[in-house]
C-alpha positions as a printed Julia matrix, in Angstrom:
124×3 Matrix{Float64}:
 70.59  28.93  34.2
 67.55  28.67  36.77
 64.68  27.36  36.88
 61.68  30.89  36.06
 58.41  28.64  36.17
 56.8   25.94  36.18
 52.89  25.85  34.92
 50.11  24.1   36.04
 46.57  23.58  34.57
 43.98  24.04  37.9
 40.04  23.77  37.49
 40.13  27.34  39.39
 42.55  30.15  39.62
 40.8   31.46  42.39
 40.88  28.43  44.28
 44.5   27.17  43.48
 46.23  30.86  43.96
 44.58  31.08  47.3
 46.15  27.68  48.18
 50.01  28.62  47.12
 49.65  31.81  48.34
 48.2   30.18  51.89
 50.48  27.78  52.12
 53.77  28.41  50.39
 54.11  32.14  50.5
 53.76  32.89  46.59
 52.39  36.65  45.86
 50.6   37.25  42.65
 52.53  38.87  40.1
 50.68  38.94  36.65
 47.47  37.95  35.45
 46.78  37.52  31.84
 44.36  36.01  29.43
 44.64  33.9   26.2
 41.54  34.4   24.22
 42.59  32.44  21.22
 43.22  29.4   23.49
 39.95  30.0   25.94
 42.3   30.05  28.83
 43.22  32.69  31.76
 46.52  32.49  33.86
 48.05  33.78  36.31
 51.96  34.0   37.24
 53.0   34.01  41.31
 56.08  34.42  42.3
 58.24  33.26  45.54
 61.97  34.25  46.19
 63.05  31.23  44.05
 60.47  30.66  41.4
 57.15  31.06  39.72
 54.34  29.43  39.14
 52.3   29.82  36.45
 48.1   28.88  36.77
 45.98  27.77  33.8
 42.27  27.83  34.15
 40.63  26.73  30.7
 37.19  26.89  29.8
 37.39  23.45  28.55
 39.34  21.06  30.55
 40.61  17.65  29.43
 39.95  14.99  32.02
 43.67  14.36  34.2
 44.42  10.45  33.08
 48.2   10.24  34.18
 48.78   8.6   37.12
 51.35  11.24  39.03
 52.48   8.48  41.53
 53.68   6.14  38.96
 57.63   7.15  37.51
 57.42   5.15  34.91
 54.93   7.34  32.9
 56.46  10.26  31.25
 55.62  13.63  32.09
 55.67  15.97  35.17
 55.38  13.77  38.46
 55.07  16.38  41.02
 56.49  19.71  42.19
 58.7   19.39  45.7
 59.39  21.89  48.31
 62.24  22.02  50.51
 61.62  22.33  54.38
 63.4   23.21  57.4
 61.05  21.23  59.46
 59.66  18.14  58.11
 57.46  17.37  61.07
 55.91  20.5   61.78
 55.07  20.48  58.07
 53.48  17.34  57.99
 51.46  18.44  60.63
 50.27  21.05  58.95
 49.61  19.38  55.95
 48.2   16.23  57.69
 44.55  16.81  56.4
 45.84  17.28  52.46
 48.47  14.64  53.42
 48.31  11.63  51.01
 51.59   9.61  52.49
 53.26   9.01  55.31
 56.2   10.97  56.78
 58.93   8.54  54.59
 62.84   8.67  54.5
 63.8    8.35  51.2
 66.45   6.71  48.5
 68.21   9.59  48.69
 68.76  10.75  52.2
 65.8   12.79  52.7
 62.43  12.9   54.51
 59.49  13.86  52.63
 55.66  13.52  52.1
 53.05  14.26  49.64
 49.98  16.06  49.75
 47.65  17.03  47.37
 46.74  20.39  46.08
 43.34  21.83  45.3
 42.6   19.83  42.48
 44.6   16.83  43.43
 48.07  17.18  41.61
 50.89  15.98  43.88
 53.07  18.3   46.22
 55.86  16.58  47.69
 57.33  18.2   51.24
 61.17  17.54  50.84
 64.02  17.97  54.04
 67.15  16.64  52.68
């Protein structure tokens, strides 16, 4: 098995597609709407995955704390680099840590994305 998506609820498609499709490559690949749940999405793809945008016309406030482990639920969603440091330049003005080494063996850093979820930069 693979991983086909993983979905995220943004404040604006417009805004977050641009970003991932900026930054990270992703191409659009679907757009849909859910009537019955006042909601619009839309799916992007990349060579390994997709992502899949919500944009409801009601939004709950975001109360989790992404940086803190110890609260269940999705933490953050990592991409793998070839070039940690010319990433993190890139990403210096979304950057919200330093260039680290981690636990396990790799560099990373996190950044945020439009509406402030956590990306983490990953060279293992």
């Amino acid at each position: 098995m693979k991983i086909h998506h993983l979905a995220i609820s943004v404040r604006s498609l417009k805004r977050s597609a641009g970003f991932y499709k900026r930054f990270f490559g992703f191409e659009e690949a679907k757009r849909f709407e859910r009537k019955d749940l006042g909601a619009r999405a839309v799916f992007l793809e990349s060579d390994e995955f997709q992502l899949e945008l919500w944009e409801f016309k009601k939004q709950a406030e975001n109360k989790d704390d992404f940086f803190r482990l110890e609260i269940l639920g999705l933490k953050h969603l990592a991409f793998e680099t070839k070039n940690i440091e010319q990433d993190f330049k890139r990403f210096k003005s979304r950057s919200r840590s330093e260039l680290r080494k981690g636990a396990s063996g790799g560099r990373y850093f996190f950044l945020e994305d439009p509406d402030g979820l956590p990306i983490e930069i990953y060279q293992p």
